[in-house]
N, C-alpha and C positions, 0 to 999 in steps of 0.2 A: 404514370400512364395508366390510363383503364383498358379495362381487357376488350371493349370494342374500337379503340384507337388500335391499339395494337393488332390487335385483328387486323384491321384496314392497314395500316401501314406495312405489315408484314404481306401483306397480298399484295402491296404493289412490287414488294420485292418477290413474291411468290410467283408472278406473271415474266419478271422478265428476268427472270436468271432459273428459270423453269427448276426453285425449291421443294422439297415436300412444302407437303401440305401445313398449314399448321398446326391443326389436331394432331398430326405425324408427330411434327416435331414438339408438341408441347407433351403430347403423351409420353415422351422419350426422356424429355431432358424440361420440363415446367419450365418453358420461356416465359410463361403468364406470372415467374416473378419477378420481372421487368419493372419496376415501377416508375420513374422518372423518366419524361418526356426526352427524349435524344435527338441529335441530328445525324446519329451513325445507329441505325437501329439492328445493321448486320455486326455491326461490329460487337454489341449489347448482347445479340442473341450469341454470338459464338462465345463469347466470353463466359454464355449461364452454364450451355454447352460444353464446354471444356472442363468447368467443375467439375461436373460429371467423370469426365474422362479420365481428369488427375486424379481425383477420388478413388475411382478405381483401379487407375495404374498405381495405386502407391499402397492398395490391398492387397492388388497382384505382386508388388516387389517384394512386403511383409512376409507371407506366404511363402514365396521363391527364397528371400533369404533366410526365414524363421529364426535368427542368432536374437530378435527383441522380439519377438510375437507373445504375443498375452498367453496364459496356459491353456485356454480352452479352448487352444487350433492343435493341441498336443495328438489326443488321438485321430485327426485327421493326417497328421506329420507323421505316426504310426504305422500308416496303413498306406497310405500316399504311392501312389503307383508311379511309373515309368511313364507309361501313356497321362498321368493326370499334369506328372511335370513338364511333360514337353507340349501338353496344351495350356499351360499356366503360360510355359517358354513362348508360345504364339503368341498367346492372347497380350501379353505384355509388350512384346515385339510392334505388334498392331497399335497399339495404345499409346506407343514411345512413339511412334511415327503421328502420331495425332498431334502430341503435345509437342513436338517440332515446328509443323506446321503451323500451330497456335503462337509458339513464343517469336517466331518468323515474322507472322501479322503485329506481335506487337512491336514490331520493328520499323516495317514496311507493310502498311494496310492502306488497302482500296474498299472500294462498295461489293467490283467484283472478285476479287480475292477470297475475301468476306464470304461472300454468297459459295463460290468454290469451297472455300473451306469446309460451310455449314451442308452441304452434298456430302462431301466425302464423310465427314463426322458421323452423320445419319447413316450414311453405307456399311463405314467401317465399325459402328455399334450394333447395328443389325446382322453382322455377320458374324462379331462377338460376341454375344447375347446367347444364341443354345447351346455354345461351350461352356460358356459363365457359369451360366445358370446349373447345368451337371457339375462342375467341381462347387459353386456354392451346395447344391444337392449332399451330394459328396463329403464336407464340412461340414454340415450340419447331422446327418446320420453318416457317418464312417462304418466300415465294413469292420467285425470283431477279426480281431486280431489272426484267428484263428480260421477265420473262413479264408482269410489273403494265405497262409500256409498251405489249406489244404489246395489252394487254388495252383500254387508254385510248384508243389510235390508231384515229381515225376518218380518216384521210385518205386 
């Protein structure tokens, strides 16, 4: 499918199930990898969608359970705070309810289902997103060991 079918096709579902926009949504989750013409184009788009979401839900599980994590999330697992694991705890919570919902539609799927789903997705990613982004922050420059001590030390 070329990226101005798509365009078009997605704005007719853009008009009547009142979607982000497409730019919204392709800046978010590249729906414009779409390539083959479909006759379920909500279903196509939730499914690029959802990638996304399990990809990242399955960072966030790594992370949370760290028993196989590669070594170079070690000194973040070091320094790793109370506050960073209970919004790890959120953000996974959030993202399991996504991927519910997704394995639901591949059950029982409509057009408007579909288009519901691909609302919430966008919502519940946008609401996920400036926590993310601080604990990825976070894993990538972790706090010296040393400054988390002096930061704990009441004595």
């Amino acid at each position: 499918m070329n990226l101005s079918a798509l365009k078009k096709d997605y704005s007719v579902l853009e008009k009547k199930y009142r979607l982000p926009s497409f730019s919204v949504v392709n800046g978010l989750f590249e729906i414009d990898k779409i390539e083959q013409d479909t006759e379920h184009l909500a279903r196509a788009v939730r499914k690029i969608m959802i990638d996304k979401i399990i990809n990242s839900l399955s960072f966030v599980e790594m992370i949370l359970q760290q028993v196989n994590a590669p070594r170079m999330y070690q000194p973040f697992f070091k320094t790793m705070t109370q506050k960073d694991h209970e919004t790890l705890q959120a953000i996974y919570e959030k993202l399991s309810v996504l991927s519910l919902i997704s394995l639901n539609l591949e059950v029982d799927s409509n057009e408007k289902k579909e288009c519901e789903a691909i609302k919430t997705i966008v919502e519940t990613w946008n609401s996920v997103k400036p926590q993310f982004s601080i604990i990825l922050e976070h894993i990538r420059n972790p706090p010296s060991p040393e400054a988390k001590k002096e930061k704990s030390y009441f004595g």
